[in-house]
Each structure stands twice: as C-alpha cells, then as structure tokens.
Steps between C-alpha positions, in 0.01 A plus 500: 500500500342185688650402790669130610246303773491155578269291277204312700588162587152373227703678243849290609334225474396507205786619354697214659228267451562606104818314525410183678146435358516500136197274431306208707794261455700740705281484754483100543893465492545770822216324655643133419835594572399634840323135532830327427731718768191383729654177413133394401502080352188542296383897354143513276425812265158584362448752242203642345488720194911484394524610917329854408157379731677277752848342566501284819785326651509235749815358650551278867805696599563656804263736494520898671445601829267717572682785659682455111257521289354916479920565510562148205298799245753808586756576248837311591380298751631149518572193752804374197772772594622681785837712374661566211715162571183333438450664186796349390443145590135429480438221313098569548258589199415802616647775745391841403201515667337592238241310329164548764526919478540494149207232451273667735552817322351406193208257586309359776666236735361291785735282715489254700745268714613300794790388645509173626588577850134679545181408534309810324662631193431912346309594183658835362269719228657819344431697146685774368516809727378362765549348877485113502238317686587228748327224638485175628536213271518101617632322168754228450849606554658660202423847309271551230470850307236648326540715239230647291406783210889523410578888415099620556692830588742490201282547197803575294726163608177301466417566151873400434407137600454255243255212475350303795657165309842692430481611861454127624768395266759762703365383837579111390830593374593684803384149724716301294799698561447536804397095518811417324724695769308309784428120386418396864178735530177403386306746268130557366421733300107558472362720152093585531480228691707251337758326570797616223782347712558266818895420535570214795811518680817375328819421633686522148478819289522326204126289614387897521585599241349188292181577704515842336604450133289176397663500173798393618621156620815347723682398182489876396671618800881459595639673859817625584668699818769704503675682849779611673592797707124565618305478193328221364370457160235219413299456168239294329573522169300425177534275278575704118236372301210673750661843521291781437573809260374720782664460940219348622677218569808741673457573867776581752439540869740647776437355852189358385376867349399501172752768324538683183891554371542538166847424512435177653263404230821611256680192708239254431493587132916488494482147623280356284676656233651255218221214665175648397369702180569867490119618470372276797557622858633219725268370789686513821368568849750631767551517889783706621559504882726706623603669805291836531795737563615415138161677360303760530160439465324841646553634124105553426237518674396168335807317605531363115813688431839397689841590476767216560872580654641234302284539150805319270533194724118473530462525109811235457312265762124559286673430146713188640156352661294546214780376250538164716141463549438510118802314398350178698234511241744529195757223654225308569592500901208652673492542818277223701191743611477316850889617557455755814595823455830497642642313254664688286563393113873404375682782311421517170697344276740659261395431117666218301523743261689381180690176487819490595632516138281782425585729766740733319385436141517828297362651785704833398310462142179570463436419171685186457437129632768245393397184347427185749477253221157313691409192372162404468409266779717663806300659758339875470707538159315645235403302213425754219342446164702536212266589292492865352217745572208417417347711180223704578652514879616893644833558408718559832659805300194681466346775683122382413300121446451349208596679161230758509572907514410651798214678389340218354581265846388832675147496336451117541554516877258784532233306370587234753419623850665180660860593396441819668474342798787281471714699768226398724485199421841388513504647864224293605652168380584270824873536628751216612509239584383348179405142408822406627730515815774699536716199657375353147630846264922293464284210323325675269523473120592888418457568091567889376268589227620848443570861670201795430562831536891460604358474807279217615555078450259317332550107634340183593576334860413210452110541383454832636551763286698807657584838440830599668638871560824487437620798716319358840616123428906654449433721801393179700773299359741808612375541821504110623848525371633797713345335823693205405824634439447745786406189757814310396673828531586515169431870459853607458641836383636537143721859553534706255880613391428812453194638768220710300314765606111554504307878487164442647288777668512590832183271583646213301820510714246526808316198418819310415648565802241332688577173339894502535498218731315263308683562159816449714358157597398428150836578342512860404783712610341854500608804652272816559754806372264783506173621506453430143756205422581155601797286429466135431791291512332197402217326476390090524656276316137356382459863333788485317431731184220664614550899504593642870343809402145319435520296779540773766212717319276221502557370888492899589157529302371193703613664840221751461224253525565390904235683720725452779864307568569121399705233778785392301406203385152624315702784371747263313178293356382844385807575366520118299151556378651861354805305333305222335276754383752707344727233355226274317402465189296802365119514272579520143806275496537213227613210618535162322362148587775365680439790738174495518494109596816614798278801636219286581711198643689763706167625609348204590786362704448810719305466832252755397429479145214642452580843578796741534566654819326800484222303484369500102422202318722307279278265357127508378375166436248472232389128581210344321202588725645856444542511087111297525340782709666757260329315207176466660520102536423401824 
C-alpha cells in the first residue's frame, strides 16, 4: 500500500497552475490585471504565435521592489490583502497571489521593473524547477513581463491549444473585457508585430466601448442607472434592430471585473422581453458596483464566478435597467448620450394599454369580440372588403393550400427545393419596425382578408402586407390590459359563494406557495390547506369565467422556471405574463371578420405591438422588397 508524502512544490504548481492558466489568454489577463492594481495609465501587450512563442506585457505602474520580486513568484504571495477582512473588501483585480507561480511553472518568464522612488530597477529570470536569476536592470519606471514557450513542459495541455489566430482572437477578447471594465487606461495590443489594437484613454464608457465595437454608432446606444442601498446598476443598451442571435453583444461587469452569471444574463433577457424578437438575444452591457461585503468573489481561482447576498434585488435592478434602457428606443425617448452617468432615466412608464372603453371588453371571453360598428374614415378602424373570398384563394377551413390532395401538393413541393426552405426563410425576413412608425400604427388603414389555419391573420396595414398570430397579438392585448387595470387599481376580487377546492401535487402546492403574495395583490383569495390542496376563494374580477382550477396549474407550472427568487414586483409581471398567456385566444380557433379587424386594432393600440411578452413575434411583415426577393426580382 503506498504511503501519503507531500507532493514537490514543481508538481503544485502545476497542478494549481492547471486551474489558473488555461491557455495564453489566461496568461495576459493575470498579467494585465496585475498592471491595472499597479494603477498603470497606459499597459502594451505583444504576442507572437497566438502567445505560445512570446506574450509580453508592458505597463507604467508602480512597479516592484526589489526585495519583492524572487518572493512576487511564491504561491500566495501578494501586496492586495493582509487578513481575511481584506478578503472581504478588496475591491482589487487580483488578491490570491497567484498568477506569477502558476505562470512560471509552465513557461519561461523574465521580469523586469522599477519603482519610481529608485534610481536602478531589478531584472528577475526563472523557468520551471528552477531558482530565479536576479540582476540589475535601469529601465523606465513600470513592469514589463516576459513570457515565452507557453506549456514547453506540458506536452499534453499544449496540444489542447487551438490555432495561433483562434489564440489571438481569446487574447483580444480578454483586452476588451478587461478595456471595457477600465475606460481610463490606455491599451495596445501588438500581434507578430502588428498593431491589432491601440485604445486612448476615455472618460465615458460608452466612447470605449464605441472604440471597441465599430459597428455600432451613438444613435444605437441608450444609458440608464439604477441604485439604492449600495448597489448601482448602469447600462448601455442596444438599440433592437442590431441585436445579435448569439451574447456577444451581453457583457456584465462587477466592480469593474468582467463576470460570468448566468442568472444575470436570465435578467437581461426578462427585460427585454415583450420589446425585442424571441430568437434574437438583446445587446446590453452592464456595470454593477456594489459594496464588496455583499459578494463573494474568491469563488474560482479565475475570479469569473461570484456569489451575490442579495441575488433577487440585483436581478430586479438588471431587468428594470435593461427594460428602461430599451423602452427609450421604442417610445422614441432616448437618452441624450452626453447625459453623465449619474443621471438616472425616469421610471418607465406603465402601458396605455387598451382605451379606456376597451379595458374590460369580453376580457372573460376568449372567443368572442362584440361588435364596434367602425365607420370607415375614423382613426385605426378597420375598413374591410366586402367582397367574398376570392376563388382559387385557400379556404380558411382547410387544413392544406389550394384544392390539391396532399400527396399530390406533397410531390410538387419536393420537386421545388425553395419551399423546403421556407421555414428558413421566413425567419430571416427583417423584423419591426416596418415601413412605418409605431406612433403612425392608430392611422393606419387596417383591411382583413381572411383567417388561415384558425390560427394566423392574413391583413393589409395600410400597404404592407402582414401576417398576424392571433394567440401572441390577444396575449399582448391581455397583458397591456392587466397592467392597466392593475395601475388604476382596478384588480379587484370577484369571491366566490361557495369556496372550491384544488388537488395539486405536493410540488404544485410548493411552487404555489411561493407566489401567495402576489396573487393576493392581483386579486386571488387563495389559501394553502395541505400539502396537496389549495383553496381559492376568489379570483380577479378581469378573470371572471376562467376555470380556478386551470389558473392555479398553469401559474404553479410557471413557478418552476425561476433559477432563483423574484422581488415582488417582477414576480407579479411574471405572474401577468402567465395570465395573458393562459386566458388568450388559442391556435386553431375560427373567428369571424369583425374579430379579426378588433384583434388587430386592439393590438396595435398596445405599446408593444409587435410582440407578446414572452418575447415572440406577432407580426411578420411581408413588404414588397420581401415578396420581390422571394420571386427573384430584384
């Protein structure tokens, strides 16, 4: 049986080294980090060969004194922290005192530096297993590090690496994160000789970060602050139409550090929900500064991972930032880019909705609209043809186009490779706004053509031909109206005479219970009796009809998804995106003119028409340019 010894401090090392150097770009963001808690103004990087041959950076901090320098490369030596108090509080980049062993470990490093207080600075030389060399060295003040033939002594984690150009791409992603968290620091980065990237100081972030995504422009970019009770929450948030179906264009930093939380990402997503298109990810960029006893950053060795004391009032804070910021664009009320930072945006506002005289109309009935009578020349009222349906034109009743069987429609589209692409297609097709304004969608000419499918609206507004989902546009029109009635407190109880009770499972009733508060606040009288029933008393007064034992299934079914506790508020939206859901029109339902035309003036007198609030589209334009690139004509 072998016996337990102590490993040698090479094999530590490594080991340890394993989990702080992962590839070159690990390397330049210790190193550059270190530069930045030297509280260097301008820090150069020059790689050769994706930083396998040679990574060298260059700051003008304070540089290390001598005496420091052979004990700067022992394990858990730093200058950042003194006690565990100080672990606590830091608010440096780096405090481990970790990143020279583990670099030194794997490849060969050459230091040098001076502080500015001395004349004669120290060069330091050290390679795996071995005892450092030191000598003089008379350079400008600063420190620059050396760092060359990355893992020599780790075949295995060197044949992991990938290519020198997706190496170089890492290392420039890891500068601008790191240049993104520190706008007043001035950063070169140097590839083969090169120059790939040279940032000049900037006193804004949002200048930075325009100096790091070319693409974008001022007008694309709206800010807004959040804070209270030491944390602050500010974002630059993009404009819909450039959002990207991948997070490039999501970024959240803590203190300045660069971050990764999925459950903050969650909050970005849930406040850009209902104002951009379900298949894009919104483009928001966010600083969160907040006292360091409310987070623990000493997670991983990386520092990426943090845990947060008060998670639910730092997701509420994210969401509401990133729903003002992107509401600016939709109300047309940006935020002036050359506003400072401190100024924080007004609330946002609560949606029009419905008018007035729409409010409560058959909003217990799903299936029926009453007649409005609309003459032709009043504002946003729909002015549909009389005319019957065209011959030759789908029928609305029918499962498939045209009059053809399915086999023979079947074996037409086969020999058509387009159609099979049509999915595609469709997905690719440009989303709101369209040729017209939203402030623009009460005056349009609306005219119904017919229903497909039982499910979808075929109309034109005004010259634009549109395809409108009925369930998304009622779940809209459903949700704008429970914010409305809720903000003028009309969410008022309708008891039942005679309480019912609900069976559920045991994790039903669990979930439920969670959300008592809000359902109190929204009208429902509910009661938890048992592990496996609940009592309801009654329910809103908007949901009058609608079947208790549904609604409590469905809201219990939505509970599931939270990855960690709502703030009250954002729990009650949840819970109104769950009830609009659940009480709208469903696929596959008939419905005659009259309600077609009141579905889509209800929908566009919304403040977000053009999607529900989950975030899916409710109308697909198919505007000329579109239906002449489909047909080959332009």
């Amino acid at each position: 049986m072998r016996r337990i010894h102590e490993l040698p401090k090479i094999v530590v090392d490594q080991i340890a080294a394993g989990e702080v150097i992962e590839r070159p770009a690990s390397v330049v963001k210790e190193l550059v980090e270190n530069s930045i808690d030297a509280g260097s103004g301008k820090i150069s990087v020059y790689i050769e060969e994706g930083g396998r041959k040679s990574i060298i950076v260059s700051d003008n901090g304070s540089g290390i004194y001598p005496d420091d320098v052979g004990l700067a490369f022992r394990r858990h030596a730093t200058s950042k922290i003194q006690s565990v108090d100080d672990l606590l509080l830091t608010r440096t980049l780096g405090f481990r005192g970790e990143a020279l062993s583990s670099i030194s470990s794997v490849s060969h490093v050459r230091l040098r530096s001076r502080t500015r207080d001395l004349e004669t600075g120290v060069e330091y030389s050290v390679s795996p297993g071995q005892e450092g060399i030191l000598t003089d060295w008379t350079g400008s003040p600063g420190t620059t590090i050396e760092v060359r033939d990355l893992f020599h002594n780790l075949p295995v984690r060197l044949k992991f690496l990938k290519s020198a150009s997706t190496e170089q791409s890492q290392i420039q992603e890891t500068i601008t994160l790191l240049a993104l968290g520190h706008p007043e620091v001035q950063f070169h980065l140097s590839v083969n000789g090169r120059t790939s990237l040279a940032l000049s100081t900037r006193d804004d972030r949002r200048l930075r970060l325009l100096d790091l995504y070319p693409g974008l422009e001022e007008k694309d970019l709206s800010r807004a602050v959040l804070e209270g009770e030491g944390i602050r929450v500010e974002a630059l948030v993009l404009t819909p139409e450039k959002n990207r179906k991948d997070r490039k264009y999501q970024n959240v930093f803590l203190n300045r550090r660069w971050i990764r939380h999925p459950g903050l990402l969650q909050a970005i997503s849930q406040g850009a929900a209902g104002r951009v298109h379900k298949d894009v990810h919104p483009g928001a960029w966010i600083w969160i500064e907040m006292v360091p006893d409310k987070v623990d950053v000493n997670v991983h060795p990386t520092k990426r991972e943090v845990r947060f004391l008060e998670t639910d009032r730092l997701f509420s804070l994210v969401r509401r930032v990133v729903s003002e910021g992107l509401d600016s664009f939709l109300n047309g009320s940006r935020t002036d880019p050359e506003n400072t930072f401190g100024d924080a945006l007004p609330e946002r506002r609560v949606s029009s909705g419905i008018f007035p005289d729409m409010v409560m109309e058959s909003l217990s009935d799903r299936s029926s609209f009453r007649s409005e009578h609309p003459s032709g020349g009043e504002r946003g009222q729909s002015r549909e043809s009389s005319a019957e349906r065209v011959p030759g034109a789908p029928d609305p009743r029918r499962p498939f186009l045209g009059t053809s069987t399915p086999s023979a429609r079947k074996k037409r589209v086969a020999h058509h490779p387009e159609f099979q692409s049509l999915p595609e297609l469709l997905k690719s097709f440009p989303p709101p706004p369209f040729s017209f304004q939203q402030e623009d969608l009460e005056d349009l000419e609306i005219r119904i053509l017919t229903q497909t499918y039982g499910t979808f609206i075929l109309a034109f507004l005004g010259q634009e031909l549109v395809i409108i989902d009925q369930h998304t546009a009622h779940e809209r029109i459903r949700y704008d109206s429970f914010r409305k009635g809720l903000a003028q407190g009309k969410m008022s109880m309708l008891p039942y005479l005679f309480p019912q009770t609900v069976r559920m499972t045991a994790r039903e009733v669990e979930n439920l219970e969670e959300r008592v508060d809000e359902l109190a606040h929204l009208g429902f009288d509910v009661d938890i009796q048992g592990p496996e029933s609940v009592r309801v008393s009654g329910i809103p007064a908007l949901l009058e009809g609608e079947d208790s034992a549904s609604l409590l299934q469905e809201l219990s079914e939505s509970s599931q998804g939270f990855e960690f506790p709502l703030v009250r508020s954002d729990r009650i939206d949840e819970t109104l995106m769950t009830l609009s859901c659940h009480t709208s029109i469903r696929a596959n339902h008939s419905l005659g003119k009259e309600d077609l035309g009141r579905i889509v003036r209800m929908l566009l007198r919304t403040e977000y028409p053009f999607s529900c609030p989950h975030g899916r589209p409710t109308i697909l334009s198919l505007s000329p340019n579109v239906l002449e690139k489909w047909f080959h004509r332009t």
